[in-house]
Structures are given as structure tokens and as C-alpha cells.
N, C-alpha and C positions, 0 to 999 in steps of 0.2 A: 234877217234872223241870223244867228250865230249858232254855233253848234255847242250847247252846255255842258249837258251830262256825259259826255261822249269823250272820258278820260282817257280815252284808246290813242284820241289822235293829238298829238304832239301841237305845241305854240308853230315849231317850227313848218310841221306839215301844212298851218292853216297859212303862214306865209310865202311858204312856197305857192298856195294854191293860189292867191294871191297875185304872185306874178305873172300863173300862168294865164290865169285874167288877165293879165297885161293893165294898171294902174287903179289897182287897190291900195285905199290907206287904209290904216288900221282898221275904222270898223265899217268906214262907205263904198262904194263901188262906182268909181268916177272914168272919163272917157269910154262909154259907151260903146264905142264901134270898134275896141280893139281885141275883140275877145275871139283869139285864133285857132283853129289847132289844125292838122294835118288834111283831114276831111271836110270839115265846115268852116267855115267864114261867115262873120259879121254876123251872130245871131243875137247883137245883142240890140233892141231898137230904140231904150230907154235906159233911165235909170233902177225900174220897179223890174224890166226883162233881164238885165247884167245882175242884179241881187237874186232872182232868181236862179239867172245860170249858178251863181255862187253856192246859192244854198243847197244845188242838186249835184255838183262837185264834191260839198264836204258830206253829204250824203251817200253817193257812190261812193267815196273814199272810204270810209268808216263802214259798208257796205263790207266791199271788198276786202279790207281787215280779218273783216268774220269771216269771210266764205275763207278767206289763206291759210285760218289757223286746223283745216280740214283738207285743203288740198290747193298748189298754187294754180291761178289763174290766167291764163295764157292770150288769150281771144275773149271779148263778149259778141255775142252774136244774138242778134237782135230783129223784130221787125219792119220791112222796108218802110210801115210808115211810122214809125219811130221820129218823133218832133225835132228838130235840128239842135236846139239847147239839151237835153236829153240824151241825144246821140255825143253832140259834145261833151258833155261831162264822162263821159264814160269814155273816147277816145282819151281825154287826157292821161287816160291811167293805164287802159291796153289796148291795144290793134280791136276796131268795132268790123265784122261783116254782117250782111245779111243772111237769115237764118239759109234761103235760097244756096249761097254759098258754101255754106259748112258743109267741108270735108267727112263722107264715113268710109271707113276702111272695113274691110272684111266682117266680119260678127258684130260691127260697132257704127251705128246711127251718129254717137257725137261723140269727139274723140277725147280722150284728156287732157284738160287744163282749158276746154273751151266750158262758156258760163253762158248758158240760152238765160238769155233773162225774159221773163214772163211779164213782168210786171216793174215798171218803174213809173211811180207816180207821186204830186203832192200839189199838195193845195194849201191853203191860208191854216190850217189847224192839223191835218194827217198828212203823213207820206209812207211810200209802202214799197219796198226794193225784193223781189221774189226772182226763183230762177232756178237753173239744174245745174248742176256742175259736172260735167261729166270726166270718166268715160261710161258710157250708157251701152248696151250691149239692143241689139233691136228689138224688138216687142216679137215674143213666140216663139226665140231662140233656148236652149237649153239653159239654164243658170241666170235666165234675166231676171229672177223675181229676188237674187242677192246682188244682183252688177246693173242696176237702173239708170244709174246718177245718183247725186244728192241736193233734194230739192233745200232751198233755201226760200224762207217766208221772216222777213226782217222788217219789221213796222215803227215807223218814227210817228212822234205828235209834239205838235209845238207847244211848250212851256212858256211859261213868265220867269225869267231871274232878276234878281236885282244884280245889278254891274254900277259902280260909280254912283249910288243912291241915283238912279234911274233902273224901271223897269224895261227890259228887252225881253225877245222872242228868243226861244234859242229851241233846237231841235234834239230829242231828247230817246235814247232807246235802252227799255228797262230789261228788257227779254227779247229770242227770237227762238223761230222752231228750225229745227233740220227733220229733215225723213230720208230716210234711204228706204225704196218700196215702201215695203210694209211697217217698216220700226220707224217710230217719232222719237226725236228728242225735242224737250225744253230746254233752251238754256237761259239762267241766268248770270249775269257778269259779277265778278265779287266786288262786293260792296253798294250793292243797290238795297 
């Protein structure tokens, strides 16, 4: 799948990502076993599991995008049982720990610029990128119910485009919500 609607992310972003896959051509995902990064190795065991890693890469990317244009992201911290393709896509972009790990200092459970993500998942039709961004103050302290974090709920679904009078898949995100506590926001991107 390709990521369509998703005019955020640059030609050049998808080719950099690309590399970091280590031997993508333009639109297949070829040598299978070189898909590296700092913490994981070799999660890719096919050609159907490296398209996968791909497509959960330009997903976190485009991810991450949104959650920046509200505050930068420093660390994702994540579940230890967190699936190896999954954890790697998200190491290619910032430092992953275990939530077990994550640093809290004084008044504050999770510090700023770390992104606990909740939820990172997809399949053949949905995928769905959620999570807090903090700095989040502890639960029962004075001022927590304005200094929580900012949840993030970012839902993709795979589309049909035509590319080259062929139909492909491509991964497509029309809206996402933010809340901080108690206030939601919808947003939509202009020109959907």
C-alpha cells in the first residue's frame, strides 16, 4: 500500500523512508532481510512482512507530523510487548523505551516531549495510531484536570486510487481527534 491522501508527507520523505528500509524501489520492497535499525534487527521474514514494515513507517511518520504540529516529540514509549515491526517503525523516527522506563520527575508521571502510545495498529482495511503526549502532571495532584497530556486518536483506512491506470491501496487520513482532559478537538486538514 502507498500512502495517498496524506499530502503532509513529502515524495522525498517516502524515499528517504525508503532507504531506511535498506532496498526499496519505487513502489516494491525488495531484499527482505535488510530492514535495520538501532534496536531491532531482521524483522522482516518476507516480502508481504517488509510492505508491511513499510506501510507502518509511512504511517508513524505522517503520525508524528500531527502529534509535532502541537508539541515536539522526543521519546515514544511504548509497551514491552510491542511486536518487533511496530517497535521498529517508530524507532526509525525517535529513541522507543519501555513504558516500565519512562522517567517521572517531581509533580510529573511523563515528562515532555515523551508520546506513550496506546495504540498502534493495522490490518488489511483500518489502522489506528493513538497516544498521550505529555507532560502529564500525576493523577490527584492540584491542576491535573488542565496539565494531563494530550491524547492523540489518528485513524487511517485503506483506499483504492488509481496510479498509472492501475488500481492500488494507499492509506488515507481524513480527520483525527486531540483532547486534552476534558476538551476534544476535531480536526480536519484543509482541503479534504
Amino acid at each position: 500500500m502507498r500512502f495517498g491522501h496524506l499530502k503532509r508527507t513529502a515524495p522525498i520523505g517516502v524515499a528517504v523512508l525508503c532507504l531506511l528500509l535498506a532496498g526499496c524501489e519505487t513502489k516494491d520492497v525488495k531484499n527482505v532481510k535488510s530492514v535495520k535499525s538501532v534496536h531491532i534487527k531482521n524483522v522482516c521474514d518476507d516480502a508481504t512482512s517488509c510492505k508491511r514494515a513499510l506501510e507502518l513507517v509511512e504511517i508513524a511518520t505522517y503520525s508524528l507530523k500531527l502529534i509535532e504540529h502541537i508539541g515536539p516529540v522526543t521519546t515514544f514509549v511504548v509497551s514491552a510487548k510491542l511486536d518487533a515491526q511496530t517497535r521498529n517503525a517508530l524507532a526509525n523516527l525517535r529513541p522507543v523505551i519501555d513504558v516500565e522506563n519512562m522517567p517521572s520527575s517531581g509533580d510529573y508521571n511523563q515528562p515532555r516531549g515523551y508520546f506513550l502510545v496506546q495504540t498502534f495498529s493495522m490490518d488489511k482495511t483500518d489502522a489506528a495510531f493513538e497516544g498521550k503526549l505529555g507532560p502529564a502532571l500525576k493523577p490527584g495532584l492540584p491542576g491535573y484536570e488542565d496539565n494531563c497530556g494530550t491524547i492523540f486518536i489518528i485513524p487511517f483506512e485503506a483506499e483504492d486510487k488509481e496510479e498509472d491506470k492501475k488500481k492500488v491501496k494507499v492509506w488515507a487520513n481524513h480527520s483525527y481527534k486531540t483532547q486534552v482532559c476534558s476538551s476534544t478537538n476535531f480536526i480536519v486538514p484543509v482541503g479534504q
